[in-house]
C-alpha positions as a Markdown table, in Angstrom:
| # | Residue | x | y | z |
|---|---|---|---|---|
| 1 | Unk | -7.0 | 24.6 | -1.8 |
| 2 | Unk | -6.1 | 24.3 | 2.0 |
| 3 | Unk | -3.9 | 21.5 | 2.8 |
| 4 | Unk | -3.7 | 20.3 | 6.6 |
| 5 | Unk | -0.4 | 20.4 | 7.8 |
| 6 | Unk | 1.2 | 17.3 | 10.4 |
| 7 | Unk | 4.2 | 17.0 | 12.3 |
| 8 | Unk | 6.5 | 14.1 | 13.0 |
| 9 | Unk | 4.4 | 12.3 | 15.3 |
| 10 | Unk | 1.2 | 12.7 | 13.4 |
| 11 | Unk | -0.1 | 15.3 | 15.6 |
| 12 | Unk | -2.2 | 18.0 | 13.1 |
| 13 | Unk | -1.3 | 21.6 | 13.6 |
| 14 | Unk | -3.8 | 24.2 | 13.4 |
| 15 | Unk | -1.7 | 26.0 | 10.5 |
| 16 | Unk | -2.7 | 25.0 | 6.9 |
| 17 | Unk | -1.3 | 25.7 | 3.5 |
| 18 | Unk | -2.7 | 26.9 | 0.7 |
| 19 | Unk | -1.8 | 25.9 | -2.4 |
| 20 | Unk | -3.1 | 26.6 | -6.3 |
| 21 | Unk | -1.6 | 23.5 | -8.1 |
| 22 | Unk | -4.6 | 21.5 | -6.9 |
| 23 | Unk | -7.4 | 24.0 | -8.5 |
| 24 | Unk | -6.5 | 24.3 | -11.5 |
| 25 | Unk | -9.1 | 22.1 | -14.5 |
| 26 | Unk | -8.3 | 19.0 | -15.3 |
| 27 | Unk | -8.1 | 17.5 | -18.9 |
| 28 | Unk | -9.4 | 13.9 | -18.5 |
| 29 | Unk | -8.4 | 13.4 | -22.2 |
| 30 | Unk | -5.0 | 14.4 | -21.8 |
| 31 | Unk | -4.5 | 12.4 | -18.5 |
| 32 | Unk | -5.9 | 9.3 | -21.3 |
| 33 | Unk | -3.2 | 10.1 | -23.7 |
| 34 | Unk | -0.2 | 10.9 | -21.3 |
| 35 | Unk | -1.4 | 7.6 | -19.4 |
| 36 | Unk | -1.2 | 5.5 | -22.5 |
| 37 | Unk | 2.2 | 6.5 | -23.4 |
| 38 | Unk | 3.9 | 6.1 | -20.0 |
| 39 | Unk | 1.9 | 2.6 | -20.5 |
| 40 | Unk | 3.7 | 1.7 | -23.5 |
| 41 | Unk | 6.9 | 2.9 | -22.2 |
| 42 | Unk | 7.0 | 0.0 | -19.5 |
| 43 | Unk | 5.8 | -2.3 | -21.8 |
| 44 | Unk | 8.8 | -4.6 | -22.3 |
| 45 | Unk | 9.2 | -7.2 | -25.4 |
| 46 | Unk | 10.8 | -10.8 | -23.9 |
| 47 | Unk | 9.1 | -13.2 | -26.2 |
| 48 | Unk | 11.9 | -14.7 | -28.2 |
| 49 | Unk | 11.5 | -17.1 | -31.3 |
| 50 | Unk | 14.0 | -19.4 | -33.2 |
| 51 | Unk | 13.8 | -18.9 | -37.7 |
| 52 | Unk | 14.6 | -21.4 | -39.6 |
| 53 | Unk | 18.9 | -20.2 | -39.3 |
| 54 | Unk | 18.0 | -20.7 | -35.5 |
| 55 | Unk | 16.5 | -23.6 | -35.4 |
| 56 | Unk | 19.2 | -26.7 | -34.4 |
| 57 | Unk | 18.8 | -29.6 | -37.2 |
| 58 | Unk | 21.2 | -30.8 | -40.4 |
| 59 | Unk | 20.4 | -29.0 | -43.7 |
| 60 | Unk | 21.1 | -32.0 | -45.5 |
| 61 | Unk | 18.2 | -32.6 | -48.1 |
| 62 | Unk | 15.6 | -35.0 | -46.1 |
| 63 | Unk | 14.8 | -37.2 | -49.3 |
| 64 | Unk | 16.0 | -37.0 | -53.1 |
| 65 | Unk | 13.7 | -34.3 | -55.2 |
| 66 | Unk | 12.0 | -37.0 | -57.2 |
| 67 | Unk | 10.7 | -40.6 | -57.0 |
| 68 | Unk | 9.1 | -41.2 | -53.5 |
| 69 | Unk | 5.8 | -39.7 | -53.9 |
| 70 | Unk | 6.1 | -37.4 | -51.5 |
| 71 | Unk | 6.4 | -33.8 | -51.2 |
| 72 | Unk | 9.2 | -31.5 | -52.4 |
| 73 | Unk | 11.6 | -30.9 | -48.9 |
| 74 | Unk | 15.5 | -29.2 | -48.4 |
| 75 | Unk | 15.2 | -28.7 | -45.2 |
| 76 | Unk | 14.2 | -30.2 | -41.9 |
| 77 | Unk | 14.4 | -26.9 | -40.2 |
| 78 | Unk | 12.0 | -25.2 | -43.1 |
| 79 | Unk | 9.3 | -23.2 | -41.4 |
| 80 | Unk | 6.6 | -25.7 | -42.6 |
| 81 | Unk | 7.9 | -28.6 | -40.5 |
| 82 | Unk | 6.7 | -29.2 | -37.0 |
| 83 | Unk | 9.6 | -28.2 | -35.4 |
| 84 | Unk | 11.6 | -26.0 | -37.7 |
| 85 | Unk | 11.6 | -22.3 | -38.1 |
| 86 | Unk | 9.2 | -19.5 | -36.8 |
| 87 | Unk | 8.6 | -17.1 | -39.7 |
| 88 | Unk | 7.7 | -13.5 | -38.1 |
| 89 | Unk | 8.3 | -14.4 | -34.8 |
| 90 | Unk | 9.2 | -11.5 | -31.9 |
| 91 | Unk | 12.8 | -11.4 | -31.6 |
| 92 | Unk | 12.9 | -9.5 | -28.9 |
| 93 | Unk | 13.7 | -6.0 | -30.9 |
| 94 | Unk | 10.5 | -4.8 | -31.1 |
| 95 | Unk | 9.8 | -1.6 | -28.7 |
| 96 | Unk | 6.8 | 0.2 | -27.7 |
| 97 | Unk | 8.8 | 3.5 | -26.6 |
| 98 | Unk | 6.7 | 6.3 | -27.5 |
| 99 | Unk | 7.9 | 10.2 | -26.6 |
| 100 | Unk | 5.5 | 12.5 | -25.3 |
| 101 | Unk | 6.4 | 16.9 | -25.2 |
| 102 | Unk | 7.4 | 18.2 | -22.0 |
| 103 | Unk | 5.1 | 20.7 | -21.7 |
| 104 | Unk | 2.3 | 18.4 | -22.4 |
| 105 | Unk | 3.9 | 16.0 | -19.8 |
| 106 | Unk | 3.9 | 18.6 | -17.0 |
| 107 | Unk | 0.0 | 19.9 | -18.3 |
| 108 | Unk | -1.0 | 15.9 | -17.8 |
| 109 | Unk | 0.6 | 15.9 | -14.3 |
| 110 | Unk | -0.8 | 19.3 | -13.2 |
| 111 | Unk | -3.6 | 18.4 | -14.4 |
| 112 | Unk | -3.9 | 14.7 | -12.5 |
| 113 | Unk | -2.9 | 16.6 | -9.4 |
| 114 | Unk | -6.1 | 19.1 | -9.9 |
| 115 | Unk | -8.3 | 16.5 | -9.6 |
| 116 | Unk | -7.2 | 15.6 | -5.6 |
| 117 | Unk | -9.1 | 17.0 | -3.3 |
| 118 | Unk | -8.4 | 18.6 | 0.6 |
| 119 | Unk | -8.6 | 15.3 | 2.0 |
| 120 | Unk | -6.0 | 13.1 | -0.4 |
| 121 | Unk | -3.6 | 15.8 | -0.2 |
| 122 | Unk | -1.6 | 16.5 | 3.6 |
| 123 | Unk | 1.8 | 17.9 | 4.5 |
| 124 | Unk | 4.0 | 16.5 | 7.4 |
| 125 | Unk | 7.0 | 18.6 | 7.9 |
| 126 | Unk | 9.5 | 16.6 | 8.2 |
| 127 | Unk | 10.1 | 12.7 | 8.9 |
| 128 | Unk | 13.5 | 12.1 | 10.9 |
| 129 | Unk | 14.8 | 8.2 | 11.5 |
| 130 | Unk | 17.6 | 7.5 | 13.5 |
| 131 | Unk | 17.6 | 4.4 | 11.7 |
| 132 | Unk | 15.6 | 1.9 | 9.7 |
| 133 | Unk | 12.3 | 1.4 | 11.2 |
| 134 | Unk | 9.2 | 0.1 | 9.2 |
| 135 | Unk | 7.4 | 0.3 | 12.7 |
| 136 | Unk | 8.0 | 4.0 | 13.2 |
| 137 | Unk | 6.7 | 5.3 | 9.8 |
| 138 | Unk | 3.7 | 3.0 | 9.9 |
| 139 | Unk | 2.7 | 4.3 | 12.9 |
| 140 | Unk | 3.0 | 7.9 | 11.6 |
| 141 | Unk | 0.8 | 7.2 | 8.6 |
| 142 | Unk | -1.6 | 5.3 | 10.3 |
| 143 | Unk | -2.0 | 8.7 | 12.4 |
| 144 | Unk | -2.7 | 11.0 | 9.4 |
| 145 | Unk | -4.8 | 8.2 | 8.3 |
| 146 | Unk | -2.7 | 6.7 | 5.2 |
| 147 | Unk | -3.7 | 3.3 | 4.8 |
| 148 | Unk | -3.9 | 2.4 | 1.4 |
| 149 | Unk | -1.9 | 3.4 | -1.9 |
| 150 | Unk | -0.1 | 6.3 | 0.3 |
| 151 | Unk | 2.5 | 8.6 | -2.6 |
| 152 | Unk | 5.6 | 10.0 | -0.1 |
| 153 | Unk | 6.7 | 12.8 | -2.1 |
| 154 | Unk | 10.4 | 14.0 | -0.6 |
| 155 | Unk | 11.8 | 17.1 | -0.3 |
| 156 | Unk | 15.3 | 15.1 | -1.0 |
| 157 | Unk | 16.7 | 11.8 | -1.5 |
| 158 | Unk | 16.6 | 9.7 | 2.3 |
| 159 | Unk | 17.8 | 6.8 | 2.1 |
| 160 | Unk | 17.0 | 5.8 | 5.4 |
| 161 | Unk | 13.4 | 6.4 | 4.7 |
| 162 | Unk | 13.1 | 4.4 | 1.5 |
| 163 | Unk | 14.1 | 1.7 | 3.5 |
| 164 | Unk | 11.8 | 1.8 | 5.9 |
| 165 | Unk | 9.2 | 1.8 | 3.7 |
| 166 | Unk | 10.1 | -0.9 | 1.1 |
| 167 | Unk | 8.5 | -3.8 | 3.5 |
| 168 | Unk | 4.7 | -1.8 | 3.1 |
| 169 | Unk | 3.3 | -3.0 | -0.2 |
| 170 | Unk | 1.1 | 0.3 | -0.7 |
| 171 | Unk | 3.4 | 2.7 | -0.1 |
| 172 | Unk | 6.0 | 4.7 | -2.4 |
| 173 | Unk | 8.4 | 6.9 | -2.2 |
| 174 | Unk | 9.5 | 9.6 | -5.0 |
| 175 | Unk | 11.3 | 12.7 | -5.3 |
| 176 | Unk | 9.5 | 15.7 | -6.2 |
| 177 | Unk | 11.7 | 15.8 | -9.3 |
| 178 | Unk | 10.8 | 12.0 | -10.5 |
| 179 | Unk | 7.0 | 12.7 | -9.9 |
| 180 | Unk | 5.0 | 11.0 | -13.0 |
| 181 | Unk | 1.4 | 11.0 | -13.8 |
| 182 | Unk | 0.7 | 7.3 | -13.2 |
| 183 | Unk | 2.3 | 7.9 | -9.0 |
| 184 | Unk | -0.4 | 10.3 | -8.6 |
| 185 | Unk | -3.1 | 8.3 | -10.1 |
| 186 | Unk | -2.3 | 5.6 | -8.4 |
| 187 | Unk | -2.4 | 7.2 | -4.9 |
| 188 | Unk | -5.1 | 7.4 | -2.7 |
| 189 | Unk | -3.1 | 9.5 | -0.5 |
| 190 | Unk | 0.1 | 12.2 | -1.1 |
| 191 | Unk | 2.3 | 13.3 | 1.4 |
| 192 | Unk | 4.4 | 16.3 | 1.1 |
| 193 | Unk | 7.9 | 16.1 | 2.8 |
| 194 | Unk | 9.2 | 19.7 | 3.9 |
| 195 | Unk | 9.4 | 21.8 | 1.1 |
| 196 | Unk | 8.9 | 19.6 | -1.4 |
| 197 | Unk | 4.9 | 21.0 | -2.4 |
| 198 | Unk | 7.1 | 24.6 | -3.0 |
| 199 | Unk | 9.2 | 23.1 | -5.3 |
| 200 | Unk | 7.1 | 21.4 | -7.2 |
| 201 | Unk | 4.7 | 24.3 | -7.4 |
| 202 | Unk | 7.5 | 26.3 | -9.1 |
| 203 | Unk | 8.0 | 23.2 | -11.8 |
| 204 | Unk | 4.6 | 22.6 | -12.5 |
| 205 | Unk | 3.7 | 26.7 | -11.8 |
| 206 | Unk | 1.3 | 28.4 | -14.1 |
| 207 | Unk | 2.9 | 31.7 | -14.1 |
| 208 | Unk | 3.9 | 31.9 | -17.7 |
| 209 | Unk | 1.1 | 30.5 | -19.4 |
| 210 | Unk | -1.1 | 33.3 | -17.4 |
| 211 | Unk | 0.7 | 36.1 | -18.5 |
| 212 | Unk | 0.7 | 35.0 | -22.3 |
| 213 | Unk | -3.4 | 34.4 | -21.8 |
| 214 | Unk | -3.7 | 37.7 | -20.5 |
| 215 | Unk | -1.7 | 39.2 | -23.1 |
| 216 | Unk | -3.7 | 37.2 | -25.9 |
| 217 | Unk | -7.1 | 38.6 | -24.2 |
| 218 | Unk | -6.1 | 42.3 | -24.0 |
| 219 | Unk | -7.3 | 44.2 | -27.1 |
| 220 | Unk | -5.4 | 46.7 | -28.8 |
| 221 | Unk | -7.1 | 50.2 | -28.8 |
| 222 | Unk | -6.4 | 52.7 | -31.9 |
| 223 | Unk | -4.1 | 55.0 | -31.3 |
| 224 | Unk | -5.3 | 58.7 | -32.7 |
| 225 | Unk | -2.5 | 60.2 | -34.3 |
| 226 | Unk | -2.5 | 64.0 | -35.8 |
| 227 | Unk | -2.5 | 64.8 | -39.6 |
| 228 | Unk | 1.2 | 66.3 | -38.6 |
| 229 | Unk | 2.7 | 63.3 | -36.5 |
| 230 | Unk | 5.4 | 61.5 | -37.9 |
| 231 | Unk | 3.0 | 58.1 | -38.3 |
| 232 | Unk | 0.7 | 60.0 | -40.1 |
| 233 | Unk | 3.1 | 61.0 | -42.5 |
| 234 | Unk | 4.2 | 57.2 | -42.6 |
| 235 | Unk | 0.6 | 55.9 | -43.3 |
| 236 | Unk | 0.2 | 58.5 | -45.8 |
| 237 | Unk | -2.9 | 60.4 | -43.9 |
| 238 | Unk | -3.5 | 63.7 | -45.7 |
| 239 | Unk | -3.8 | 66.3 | -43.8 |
| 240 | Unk | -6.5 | 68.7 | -43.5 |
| 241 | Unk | -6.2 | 71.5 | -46.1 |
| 242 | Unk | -6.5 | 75.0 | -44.4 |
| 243 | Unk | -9.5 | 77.2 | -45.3 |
């Protein structure tokens, strides 16, 4: 896929990259599964109950056992009571943390990327601030025409940039390191910083997995050995009996 390239003031260049990490198939079902367990790894648990060793009140027995005509009670704090104990409440130790394989991580994000096209995907060389200035960046991605849920992805950390962006409520900033499958979802436009698309090419790169399918796919032919080589002899081949 070609993938226009911009320079600091938002001026497109007639050069364009071309990049294979955004043609590769994409796994919908995998993006599902990698989704649900990044899901569940936010999820947080601050619901808090009080049991019956919780609960303030005296344990002194309410009434004596016998004799009043009324239920059997020890405690004013028993579960039972309208205001006593919770039994199986959340006590804030329950977790949702679920743990996901790396290479199946980096196959979900690959393929979540593969499913951007040309137009959701630009490049802008390289963003320099003097200083803190939400004015300046807007400007520069309201020229490549980011607008909405725009993904910075940055070639290194830049302080001075996050800052500048943390007043614009749909843009984010990430590191090409810290890049998760939800950030590209999420974005209706990515913006590679520098060299940033090379490197994460070479993370999320293909390379290895070709070269085992291509082993896989190539077919062993026989080899023909003579009744006198030393595999013959090996395999226990006869050899031809002379006339």
């Amino acid at each position: 896929m070609k993938i226009a390239v911009y320079n600091q003031s938002g001026v497109k260049s007639q050069e364009t990259v071309t990049s294979r990490l955004f043609e590769g198939p994409s796994n919908p079902k995998l993006i599902s599964e990698a989704v649900y367990i990044y899901q569940s790894n936010l999820r947080q648990a601050p619901a808090k109950t009080l049991d019956r060793s919780e609960v303030a009140g005296s344990g002194i027995k309410p009434w004596r056992q016998k004799g009043t005509g009324r239920a059997r009670a020890g405690s004013r704090r028993s579960p039972i009571w309208r205001g006593g104990g919770i039994t199986f409440g959340p006590t804030r130790e329950q977790h949702f943390h679920k743990d996901i394989p790396s290479k199946k991580r980096t196959a979900a994000l690959r393929s979540a990327l593969a499913g951007k096209t040309a137009e959701e995907v630009i490049i802008i060389k390289n963003i320099k601030l003097d200083k803190i200035s939400t004015k300046q960046v807007k400007e520069i991605l309201d020229k490549v025409g980011a607008i909405r849920n725009v993904l910075i992805i940055t070639e290194e950390k830049n302080e001075i940039l996050e800052k500048s962006i943390r007043n614009l409520a749909d843009v984010m900033s990430k590191n090409w390191n810290d890049l998760n499958i939800l950030n590209v979802l999420k974005a209706q436009k990515i913006i590679f910083l520098g060299e940033a698309l090379d490197k994460l090419t070479k993370k999320l790169g293909t390379g290895k997995g070709v070269k085992e399918e291509v082993k896989k796919n190539q077919v062993k032919k026989p080899v023909k050995t003579s009744p006198d080589s030393p595999d013959a002899k090996k395999s226990g081949t006869p050899k031809k009996e002379a006339k």
